[in-house]
C-alpha positions as CSV (number, residue, x, y, z in Angstrom):
1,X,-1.3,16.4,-15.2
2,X,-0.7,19.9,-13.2
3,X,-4.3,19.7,-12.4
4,X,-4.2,16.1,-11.5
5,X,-1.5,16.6,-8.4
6,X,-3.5,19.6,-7.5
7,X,-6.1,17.6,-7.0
8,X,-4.3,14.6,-5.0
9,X,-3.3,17.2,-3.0
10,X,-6.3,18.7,-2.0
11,X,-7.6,15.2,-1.2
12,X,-4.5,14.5,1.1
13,X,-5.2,17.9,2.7
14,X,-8.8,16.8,3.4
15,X,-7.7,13.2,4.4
16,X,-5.6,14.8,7.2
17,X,-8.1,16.7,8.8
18,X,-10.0,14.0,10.4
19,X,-6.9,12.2,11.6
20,X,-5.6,15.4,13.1
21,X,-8.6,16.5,15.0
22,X,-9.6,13.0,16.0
23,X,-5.9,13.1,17.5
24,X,-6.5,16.8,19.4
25,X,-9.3,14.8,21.1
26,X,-7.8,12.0,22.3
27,X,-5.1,13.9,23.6
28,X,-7.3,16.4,25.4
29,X,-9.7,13.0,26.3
30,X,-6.5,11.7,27.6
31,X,-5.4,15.0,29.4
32,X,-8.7,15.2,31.0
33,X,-8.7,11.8,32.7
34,X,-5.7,12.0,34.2
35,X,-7.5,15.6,35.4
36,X,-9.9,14.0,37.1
37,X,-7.9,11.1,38.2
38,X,-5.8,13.5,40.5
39,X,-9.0,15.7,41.3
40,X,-11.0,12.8,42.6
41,X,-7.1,12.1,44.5
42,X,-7.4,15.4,46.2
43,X,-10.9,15.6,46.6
44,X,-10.8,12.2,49.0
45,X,-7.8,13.3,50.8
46,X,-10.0,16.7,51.4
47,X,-12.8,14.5,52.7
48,X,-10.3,12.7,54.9
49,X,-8.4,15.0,56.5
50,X,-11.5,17.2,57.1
51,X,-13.1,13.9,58.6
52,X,-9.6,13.9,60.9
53,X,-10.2,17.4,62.2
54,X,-13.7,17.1,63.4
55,X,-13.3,13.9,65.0
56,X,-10.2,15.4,66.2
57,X,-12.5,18.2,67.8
58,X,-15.0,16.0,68.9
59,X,-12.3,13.9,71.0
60,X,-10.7,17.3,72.1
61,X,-14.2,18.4,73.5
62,X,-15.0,14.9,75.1
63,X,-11.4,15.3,76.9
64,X,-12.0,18.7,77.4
65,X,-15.4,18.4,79.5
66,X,-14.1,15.1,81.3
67,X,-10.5,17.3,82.7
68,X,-13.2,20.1,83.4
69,X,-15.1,17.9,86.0
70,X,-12.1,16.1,87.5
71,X,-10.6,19.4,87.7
72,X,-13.6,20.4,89.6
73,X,-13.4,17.6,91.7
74,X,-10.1,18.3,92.8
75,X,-10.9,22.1,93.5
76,X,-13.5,20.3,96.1
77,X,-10.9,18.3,97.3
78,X,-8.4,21.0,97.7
79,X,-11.2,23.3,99.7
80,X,-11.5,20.5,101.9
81,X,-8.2,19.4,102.6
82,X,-7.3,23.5,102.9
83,X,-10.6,23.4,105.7
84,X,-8.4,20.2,107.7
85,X,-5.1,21.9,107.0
86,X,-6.7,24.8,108.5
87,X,-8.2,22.9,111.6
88,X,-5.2,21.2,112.1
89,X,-3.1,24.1,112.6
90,X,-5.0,25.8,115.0
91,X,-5.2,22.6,116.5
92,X,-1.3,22.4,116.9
93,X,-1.0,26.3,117.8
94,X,-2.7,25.8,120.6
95,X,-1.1,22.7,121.2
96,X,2.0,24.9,121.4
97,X,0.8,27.6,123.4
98,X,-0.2,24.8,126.2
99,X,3.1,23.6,126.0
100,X,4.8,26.3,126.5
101,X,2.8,26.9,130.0
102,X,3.6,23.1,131.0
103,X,7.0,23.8,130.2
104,X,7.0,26.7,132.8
105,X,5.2,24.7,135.3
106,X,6.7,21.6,135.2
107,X,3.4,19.3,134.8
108,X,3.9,15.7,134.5
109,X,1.3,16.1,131.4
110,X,4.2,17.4,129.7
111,X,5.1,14.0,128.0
112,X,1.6,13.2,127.1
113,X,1.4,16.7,125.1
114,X,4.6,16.7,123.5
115,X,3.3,13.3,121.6
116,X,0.0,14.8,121.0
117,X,2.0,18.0,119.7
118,X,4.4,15.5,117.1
119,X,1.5,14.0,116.0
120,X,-0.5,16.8,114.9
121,X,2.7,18.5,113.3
122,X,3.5,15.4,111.7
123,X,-0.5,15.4,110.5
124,X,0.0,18.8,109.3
125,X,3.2,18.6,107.7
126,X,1.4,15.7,105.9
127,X,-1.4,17.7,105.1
128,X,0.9,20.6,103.9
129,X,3.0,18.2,101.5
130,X,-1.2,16.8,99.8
131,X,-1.9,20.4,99.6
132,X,1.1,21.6,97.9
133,X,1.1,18.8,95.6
134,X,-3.3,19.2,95.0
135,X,-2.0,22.9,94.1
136,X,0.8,21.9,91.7
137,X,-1.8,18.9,89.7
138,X,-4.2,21.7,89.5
139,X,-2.4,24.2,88.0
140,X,-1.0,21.8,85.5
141,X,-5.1,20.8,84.8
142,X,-6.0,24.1,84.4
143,X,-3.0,24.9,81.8
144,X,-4.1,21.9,79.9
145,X,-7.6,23.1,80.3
146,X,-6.9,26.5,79.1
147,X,-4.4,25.0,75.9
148,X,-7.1,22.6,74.8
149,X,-10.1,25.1,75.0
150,X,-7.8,27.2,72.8
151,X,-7.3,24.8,70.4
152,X,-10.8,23.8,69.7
153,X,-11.4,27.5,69.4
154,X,-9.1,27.4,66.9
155,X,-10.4,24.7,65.0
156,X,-13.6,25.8,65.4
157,X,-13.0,29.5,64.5
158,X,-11.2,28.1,60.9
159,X,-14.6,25.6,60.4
160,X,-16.4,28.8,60.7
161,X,-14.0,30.5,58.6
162,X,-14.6,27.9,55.8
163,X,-18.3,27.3,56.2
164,X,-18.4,31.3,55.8
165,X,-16.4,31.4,52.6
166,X,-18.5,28.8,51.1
167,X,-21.8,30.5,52.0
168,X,-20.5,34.0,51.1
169,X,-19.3,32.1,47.6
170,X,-22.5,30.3,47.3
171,X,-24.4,33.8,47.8
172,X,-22.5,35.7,45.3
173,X,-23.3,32.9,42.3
174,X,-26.8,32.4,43.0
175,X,-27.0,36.5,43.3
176,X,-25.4,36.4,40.0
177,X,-27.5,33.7,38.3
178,X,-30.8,35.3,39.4
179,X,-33.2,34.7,37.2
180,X,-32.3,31.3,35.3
181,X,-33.2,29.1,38.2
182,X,-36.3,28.2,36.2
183,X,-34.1,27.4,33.5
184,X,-32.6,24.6,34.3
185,X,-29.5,25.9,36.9
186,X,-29.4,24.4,40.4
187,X,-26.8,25.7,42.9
188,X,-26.2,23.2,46.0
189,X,-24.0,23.8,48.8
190,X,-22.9,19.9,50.0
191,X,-20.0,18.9,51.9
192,X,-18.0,22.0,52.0
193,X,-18.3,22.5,48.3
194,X,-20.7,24.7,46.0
195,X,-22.0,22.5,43.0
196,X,-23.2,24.6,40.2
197,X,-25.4,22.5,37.8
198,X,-26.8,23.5,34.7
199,X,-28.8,21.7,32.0
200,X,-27.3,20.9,28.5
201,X,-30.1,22.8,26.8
202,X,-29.5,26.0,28.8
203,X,-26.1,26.0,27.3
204,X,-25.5,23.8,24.1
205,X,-28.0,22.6,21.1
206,X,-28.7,19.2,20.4
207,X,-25.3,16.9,20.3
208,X,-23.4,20.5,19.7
209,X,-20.1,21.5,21.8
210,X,-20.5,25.0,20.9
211,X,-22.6,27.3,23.3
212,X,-25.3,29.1,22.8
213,X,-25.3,32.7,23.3
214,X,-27.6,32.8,25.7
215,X,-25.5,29.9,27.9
216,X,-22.5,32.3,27.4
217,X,-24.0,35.3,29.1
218,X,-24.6,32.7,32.1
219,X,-20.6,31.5,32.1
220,X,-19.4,35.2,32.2
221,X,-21.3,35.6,34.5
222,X,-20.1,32.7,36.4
223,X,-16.3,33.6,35.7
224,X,-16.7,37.0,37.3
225,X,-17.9,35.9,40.3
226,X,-14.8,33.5,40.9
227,X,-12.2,35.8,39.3
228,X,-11.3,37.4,42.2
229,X,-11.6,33.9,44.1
230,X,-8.0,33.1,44.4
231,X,-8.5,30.1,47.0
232,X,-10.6,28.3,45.1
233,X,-10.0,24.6,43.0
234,X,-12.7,24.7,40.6
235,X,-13.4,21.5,38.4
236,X,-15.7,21.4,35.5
237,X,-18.1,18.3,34.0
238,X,-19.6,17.1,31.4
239,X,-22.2,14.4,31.3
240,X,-24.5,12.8,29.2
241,X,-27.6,10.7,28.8
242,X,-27.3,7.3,27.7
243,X,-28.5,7.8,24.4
244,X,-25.5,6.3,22.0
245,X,-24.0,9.2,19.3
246,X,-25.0,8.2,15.8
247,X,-22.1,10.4,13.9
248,X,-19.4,9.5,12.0
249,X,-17.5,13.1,12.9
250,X,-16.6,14.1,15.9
251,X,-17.4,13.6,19.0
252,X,-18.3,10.0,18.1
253,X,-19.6,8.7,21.6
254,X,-20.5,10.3,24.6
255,X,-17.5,10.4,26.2
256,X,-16.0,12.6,23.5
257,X,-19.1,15.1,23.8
258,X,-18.9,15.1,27.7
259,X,-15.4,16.1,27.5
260,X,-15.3,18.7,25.0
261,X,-18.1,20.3,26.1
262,X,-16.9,20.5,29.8
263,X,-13.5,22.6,27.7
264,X,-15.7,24.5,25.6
265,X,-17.7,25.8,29.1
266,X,-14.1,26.0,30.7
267,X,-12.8,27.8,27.5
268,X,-15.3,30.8,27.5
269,X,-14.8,31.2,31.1
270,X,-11.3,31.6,31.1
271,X,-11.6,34.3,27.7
272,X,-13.9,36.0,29.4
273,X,-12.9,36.8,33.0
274,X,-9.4,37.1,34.8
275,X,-9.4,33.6,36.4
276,X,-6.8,31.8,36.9
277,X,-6.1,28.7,34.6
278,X,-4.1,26.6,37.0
279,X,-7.5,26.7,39.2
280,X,-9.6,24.8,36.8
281,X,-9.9,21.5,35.2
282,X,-11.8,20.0,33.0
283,X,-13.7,16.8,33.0
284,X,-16.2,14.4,31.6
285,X,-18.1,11.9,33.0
286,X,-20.0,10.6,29.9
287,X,-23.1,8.7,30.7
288,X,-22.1,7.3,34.5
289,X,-23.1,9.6,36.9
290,X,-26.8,10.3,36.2
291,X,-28.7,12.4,38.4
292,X,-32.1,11.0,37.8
293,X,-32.3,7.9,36.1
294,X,-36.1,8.6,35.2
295,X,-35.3,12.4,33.6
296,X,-32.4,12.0,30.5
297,X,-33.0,16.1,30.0
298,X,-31.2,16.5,34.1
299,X,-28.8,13.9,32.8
300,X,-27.2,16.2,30.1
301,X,-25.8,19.0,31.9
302,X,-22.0,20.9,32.9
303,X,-22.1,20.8,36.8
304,X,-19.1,23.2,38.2
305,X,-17.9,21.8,41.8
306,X,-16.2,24.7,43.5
307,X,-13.7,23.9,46.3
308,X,-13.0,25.9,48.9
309,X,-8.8,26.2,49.8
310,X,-8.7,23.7,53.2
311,X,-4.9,24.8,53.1
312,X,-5.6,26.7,56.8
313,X,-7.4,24.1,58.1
314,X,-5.1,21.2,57.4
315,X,-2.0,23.4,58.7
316,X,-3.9,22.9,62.2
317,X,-4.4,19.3,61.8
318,X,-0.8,18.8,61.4
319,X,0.3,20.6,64.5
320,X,0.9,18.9,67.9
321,X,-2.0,19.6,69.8
């Protein structure tokens, strides 16, 4: 009877197992789709707001240029009213020094040249108030010149900024990776972020979620590179062919294996190096997002999209130009 219950127990014990771990799945299954639900958030409002800031620069050049050659035209305009101004005034100096004599000598032409001597100072006060105010408009032109040239060398010093961080980044991996590009690792620089793609057999055996030791050299690797990267949102995917899963354990279906091989990649990384959890997620993609329809081996792979920290160049978009 003893060894009866000992039995039943042991078969309870074994019962629970598959229950419990197909439970830790669906709650890390779970956990990574609402990962990638508020990745792909973030990633669009990246996309958007860096769309914002170059059409924002584009329309800051265009204005820019346009204020440059009415600002030029007016410099014309001012040279050539300052020319009349000029004329006029010697005009009416002379005006005064004849005067003067008629005065003294009491010519009847007196009359004639006092209108002559009103108009002209009436001409050149005229003149005087255009100038002044020419002087004033460019002045305010040139300010708005000078603050709109330094803003899109702003912008375009913190575009440089980023484009340099991601080409530096994308340097140190493939410097790191050397040597496994023939092994199925691709590293892609595309839209301001670094996508590291590597092929399933690189890093897992058939239908495993457990890497190889040769794939595990390649993700310490990988993890020292960005451990010192503090400014970086790194997300990590699984995918699959379309090939259905024939097993009754787990991972049952392919979006089971997508996901836990994307933690098991995102698990040695983060034993292995100091990086920072709260940087990385984890994700899969099952089947959906093939890369070649034509090639299931290119299918199957981990692809690590590294993001660069747009925090710098959103804080300009928000300001008041």
């Amino acid at each position: 009877m003893k060894k009866l219950l000992i039995i039943s127990g042991v078969f309870l014990m074994v019962a629970c197992v598959p229950a419990k771990k197909y439970q830790e799945l669906e709650a890390k299954y779970e956990k990574s789709q609402k990962d990638e639900a508020t990745y792909k958030t973030q990633a669009i409002d990246y996309g958007n707001r860096l769309k914002e800031v170059e059409t924002e620069l584009g329309m800051l050049k265009a204005a820019n240029e346009k204020m440059a050659d009415d600002t030029m035209s007016m410099h014309t305009e001012f040279r050539n009213l300052q020319a009349e101004y000029d004329r006029v005034s010697q005009e009416n100096e002379l005006l005064e020094k004849q005067y003067e004599k008629l005065l003294n000598s009491g010519n009847e032409a007196t009359a004639k040249l006092i209108e002559d001597l009103e108009r002209t100072r009436i001409e050149l006060q005229r003149k005087e108030d255009r100038l002044n105010k020419l002087e004033q408009e460019l002045n305010a032109r040139e300010q708005a010149i000078a603050q709109k040239e330094a803003r899109i060398a702003e912008l375009e010093n913190v575009i440089a900024m980023q484009e340099k961080i991601v080409s530096d980044l994308k340097r140190k991996i493939q410097e790191a990776l050397m040597g496994f590009e023939d092994k199925g690792i691709t590293v892609v620089e595309k839209d301001g972020k670094i996508y590291v793609s590597m092929e399933a057999k690189l890093l897992f055996p058939s239908g495993s979620t457990v890497v190889n030791a040769q794939g595990k050299g390649v993700l310490i690797d990988l993890a020292k590179v960005l451990e010192d990267q503090k400014d970086l949102d790194i997300i990590v995917e699984g995918h699959t062919d379309t090939d259905p899963m024939r097993s009754s354990a787990h991972p049952k279906n392919n979006w089971e294996l997508s996901v836990l091989r994307a933690t098991s990649v995102v698990q040695i990384m983060l034993d292995n190096s100091a990086m920072d959890p709260a940087q990385i997620t984890a994700a899969g993609r099952s089947q959906f997002h093939p890369v070649d329809p034509n090639d299931k081996a290119k299918n199957r792979r981990i692809e690590i999209i590294i993001s660069p920290d747009l925090g710098p160049l959103f804080d300009l978009i928000s300001e008041t130009p």
